[in-house]
N, C-alpha and C positions, 0 to 999 in steps of 0.2 A: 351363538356361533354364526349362525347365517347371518346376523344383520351387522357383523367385524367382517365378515365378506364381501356384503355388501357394500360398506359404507367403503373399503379397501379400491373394489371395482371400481365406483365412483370417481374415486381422489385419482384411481388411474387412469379411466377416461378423461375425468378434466383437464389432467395433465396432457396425455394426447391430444386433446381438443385443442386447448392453448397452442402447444408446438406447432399444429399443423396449421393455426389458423394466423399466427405470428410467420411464419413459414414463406403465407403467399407476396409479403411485403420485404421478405427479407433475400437480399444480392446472394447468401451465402448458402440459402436453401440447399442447393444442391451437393454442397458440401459432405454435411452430414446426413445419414440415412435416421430413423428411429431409434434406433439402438446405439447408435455409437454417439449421439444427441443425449441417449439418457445415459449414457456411461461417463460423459462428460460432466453433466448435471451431477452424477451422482459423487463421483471423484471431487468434484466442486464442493460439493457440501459437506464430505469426510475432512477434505482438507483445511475447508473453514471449523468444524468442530474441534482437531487436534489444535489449530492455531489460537481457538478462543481462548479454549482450557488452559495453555500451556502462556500463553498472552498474558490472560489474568493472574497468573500464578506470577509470573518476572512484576506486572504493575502493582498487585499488591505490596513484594518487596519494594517497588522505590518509592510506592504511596503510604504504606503505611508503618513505615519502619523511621530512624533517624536517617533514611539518604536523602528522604522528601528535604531536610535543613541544609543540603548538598547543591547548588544551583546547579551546576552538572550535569547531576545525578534526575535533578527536575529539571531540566531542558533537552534531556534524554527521554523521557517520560513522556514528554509531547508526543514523540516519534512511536516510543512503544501503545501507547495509548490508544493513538488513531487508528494504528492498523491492527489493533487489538478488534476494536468497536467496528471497523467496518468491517471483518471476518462476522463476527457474531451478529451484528444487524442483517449480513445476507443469510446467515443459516436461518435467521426467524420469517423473513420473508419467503425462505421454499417451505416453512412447514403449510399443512393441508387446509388451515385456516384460510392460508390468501391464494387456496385454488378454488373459492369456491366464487368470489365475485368479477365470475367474465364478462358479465354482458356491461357491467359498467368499465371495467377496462378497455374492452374495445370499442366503444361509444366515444372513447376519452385517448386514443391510441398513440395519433400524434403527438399530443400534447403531454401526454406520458411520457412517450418517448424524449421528449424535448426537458423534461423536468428531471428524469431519472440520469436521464444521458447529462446535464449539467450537476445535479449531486457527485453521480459517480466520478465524474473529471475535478470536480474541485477539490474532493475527498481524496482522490490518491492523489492530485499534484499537492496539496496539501503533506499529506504523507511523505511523500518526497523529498518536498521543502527542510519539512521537520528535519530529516535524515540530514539535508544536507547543511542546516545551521546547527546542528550538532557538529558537522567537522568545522565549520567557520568558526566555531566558539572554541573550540582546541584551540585555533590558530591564531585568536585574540588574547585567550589566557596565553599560550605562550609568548606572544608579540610584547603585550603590559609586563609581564614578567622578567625579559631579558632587558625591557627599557625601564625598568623598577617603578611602574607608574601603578596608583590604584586600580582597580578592575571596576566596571561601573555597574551596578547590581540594574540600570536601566538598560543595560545593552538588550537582556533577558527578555524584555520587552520589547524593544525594537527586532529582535529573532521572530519574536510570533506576529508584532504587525506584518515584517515582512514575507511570511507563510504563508499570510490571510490574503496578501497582497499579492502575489505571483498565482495565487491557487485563481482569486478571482480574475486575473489576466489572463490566465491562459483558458481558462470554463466560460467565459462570458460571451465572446464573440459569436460563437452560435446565435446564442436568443436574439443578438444586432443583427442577426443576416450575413454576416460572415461566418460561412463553414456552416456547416450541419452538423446534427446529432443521428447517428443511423445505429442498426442494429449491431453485434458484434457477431464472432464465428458463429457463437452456438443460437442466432438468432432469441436469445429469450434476455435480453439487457442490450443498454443502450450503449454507447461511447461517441467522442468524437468520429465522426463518419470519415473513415481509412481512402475512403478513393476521392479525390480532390476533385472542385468541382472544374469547369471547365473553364474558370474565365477568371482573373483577376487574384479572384481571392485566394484561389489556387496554391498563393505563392503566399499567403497571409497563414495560411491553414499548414503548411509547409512550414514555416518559419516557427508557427506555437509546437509541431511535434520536433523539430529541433531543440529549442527553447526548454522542453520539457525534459526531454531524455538526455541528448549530448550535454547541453550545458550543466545541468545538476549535475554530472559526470563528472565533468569535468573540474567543476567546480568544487565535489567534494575530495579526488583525488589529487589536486594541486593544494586544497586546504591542511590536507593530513600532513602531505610530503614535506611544505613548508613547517608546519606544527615538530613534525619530528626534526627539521634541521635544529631549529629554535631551542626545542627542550635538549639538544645536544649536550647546549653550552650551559644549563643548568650545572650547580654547584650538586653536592650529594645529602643536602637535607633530606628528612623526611617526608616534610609539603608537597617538596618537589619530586621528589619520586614517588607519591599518591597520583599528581599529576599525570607523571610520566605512563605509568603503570595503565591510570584512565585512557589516556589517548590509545595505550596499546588494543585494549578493548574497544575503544571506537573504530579503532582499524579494522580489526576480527569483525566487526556486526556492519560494517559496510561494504565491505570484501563480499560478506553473507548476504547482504542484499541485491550488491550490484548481479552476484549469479545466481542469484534466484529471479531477479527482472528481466535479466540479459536474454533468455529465450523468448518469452511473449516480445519483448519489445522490439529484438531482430528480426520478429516474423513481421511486424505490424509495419516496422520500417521497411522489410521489403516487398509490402504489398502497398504503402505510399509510394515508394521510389518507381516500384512497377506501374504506378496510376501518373506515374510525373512521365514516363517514358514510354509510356507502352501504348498510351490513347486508348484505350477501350480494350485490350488484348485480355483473354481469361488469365485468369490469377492459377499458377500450378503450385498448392501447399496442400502439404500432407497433413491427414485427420489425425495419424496418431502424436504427430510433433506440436500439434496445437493442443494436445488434451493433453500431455504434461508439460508443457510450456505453462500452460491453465494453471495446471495444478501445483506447480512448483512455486508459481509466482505467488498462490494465493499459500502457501504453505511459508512462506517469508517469515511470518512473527514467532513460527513454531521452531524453525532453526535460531532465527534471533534470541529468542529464551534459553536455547539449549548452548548457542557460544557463547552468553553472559556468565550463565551455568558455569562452565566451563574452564575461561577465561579471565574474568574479575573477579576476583577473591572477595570482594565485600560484599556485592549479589549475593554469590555462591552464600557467604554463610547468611544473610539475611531470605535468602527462599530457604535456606535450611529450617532457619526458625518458623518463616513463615506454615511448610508442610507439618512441624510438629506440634504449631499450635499459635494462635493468638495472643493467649494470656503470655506464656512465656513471651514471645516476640515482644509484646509492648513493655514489660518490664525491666526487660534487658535494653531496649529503646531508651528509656528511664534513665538505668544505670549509665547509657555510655552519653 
């Protein structure tokens, strides 16, 4: 009993340690106090647990069921996938194991920062992407379809070059010396560094948190709106009201996304816009709209599962299967 005490105190200290010692380098220090630091922390990691769980329950159905034979359905799967993995990769890195080697991480701080801070930006603009050539792919099947032309099973391909290609566009300039990689609110991870710097690039670094947010935006909600003119003009087949039916569901889980982003990304946008105009002037945001802004955003994949759930009737029955068992699932996979 004393040395689960013990070993408890420890992992708490370390953790203090860390915060306070990450803290001195970090703009936002004064932001948060101890407690509302670890209230954030801790909302952080619930919200990455229900997202994993609930994550891997919807990727199972389209991995391991008949929708994996669905291009669709597996170009959907990009999107649910990624932000499945990157919920669950951060829950593993707060557990007690990786508080125990600080003096090699802060030996290594910088450079941490500079490596973490470029995963994490290629990883969600990644994520992003995905999302967003999910609605570009509604709006090709519908385009090939009212023009009666084949669908090219290589487009599938060219959706994730381009993923790979934007994610590294917009993450890369950092390591060149355009733009930096700095702390985030809660000082304990990294992100592109929010306050631009003073000279040139300013307007480079500006233009990637455009690039990133407005235009996927934009871009996914001009995709859909066109896709739904399109399948208007569809005939009353079957095929074609599968189709239909799908896009309605890419609607519902992008709708879902965009307002689960919308808060962190308004805040972050108006503390660039405040750094483009304000010259040095303190930043006034509030601790409690940043810790569910946090938390919403990172809570994305768990809403995502639960409007497929919901909404697409062939999820819906293939997590049924999935919850009731595997054998059954692959059998009836089989049969249909």
């Amino acid at each position: 009993m004393y040395c689960g005490t013990s070993s408890t105190l420890s992992i708490s200290q370390n953790i203090s340690k860390r915060l306070k010692m990450v803290a001195q380098n970090c703009m936002w220090s004064d932001l948060f106090d101890d407690q509302s630091r670890a209230n954030l922390e801790g909302g952080y990691v619930a919200t990455g647990i229900i997202s994993s769980l609930l994550g891997i329950w919807l990727n199972l159905a389209l991995l391991l069921t008949n929708l994996r034979s669905d291009l669709s359905y597996r170009n959907l799967a990009f999107f649910t996938v990624i932000a499945c993995l990157r919920r669950a990769i951060s829950v593993v890195t707060h557990l007690p194991l990786f508080n125990y080697s600080e003096s090699l991480k802060y030996e290594t701080q910088d450079i941490s920062c500079d490596i973490s801070g470029f995963w994490d930006s290629f990883w969600s603009v990644y994520e992003v992407e995905c999302l967003t050539h999910v609605c570009i792919e509604r709006y090709v099947i519908a385009k090939y379809t009212t023009r009666g032309w084949q669908i090219q099973k290589n487009h599938y391909i060219l959706y994730q070059g381009l993923c790979l290609f934007f994610a590294s566009l917009y993450s890369l300039p950092p390591l060149f010396g355009v733009g930096q990689f700095g702390y985030d609110f809660s000082c304990q991870s990294c992100v592109l560094d929010m306050v631009l710097p003073a000279t040139w690039q300013r307007y480079v670094v500006l233009a990637i948190f455009l690039l990133r947010s407005v235009k996927s935006t934009g871009f996914m909600l001009t995709m859909l709106i066109w896709a739904t003119n399109l399948e208007a003009k569809y005939d009353e087949s079957e095929k074609l009201m599968k189709e239909i039916r799908f896009t309605k569901s890419v609607i519902v889980i992008t709708i879902v996304n965009l307002l689960c982003w919308m808060p962190i990304a308004a805040i972050r946008g108006w503390v660039v816009l405040s750094s483009l105009l304000s010259d040095g002037a303190p930043f006034q945001l509030s601790v409690s709209a940043i810790q569910w802004a946090v938390w919403i955003h990172w809570a994305a994949p768990a809403f995502t599962t639960i409007a497929m759930f919901l909404v697409d009737a062939k999820t819906h029955q293939k997590m049924i299967q999935i919850f009731k068992g595997g054998d059954k699932t692959d059998k009836l996979a089989k049969d249909e």
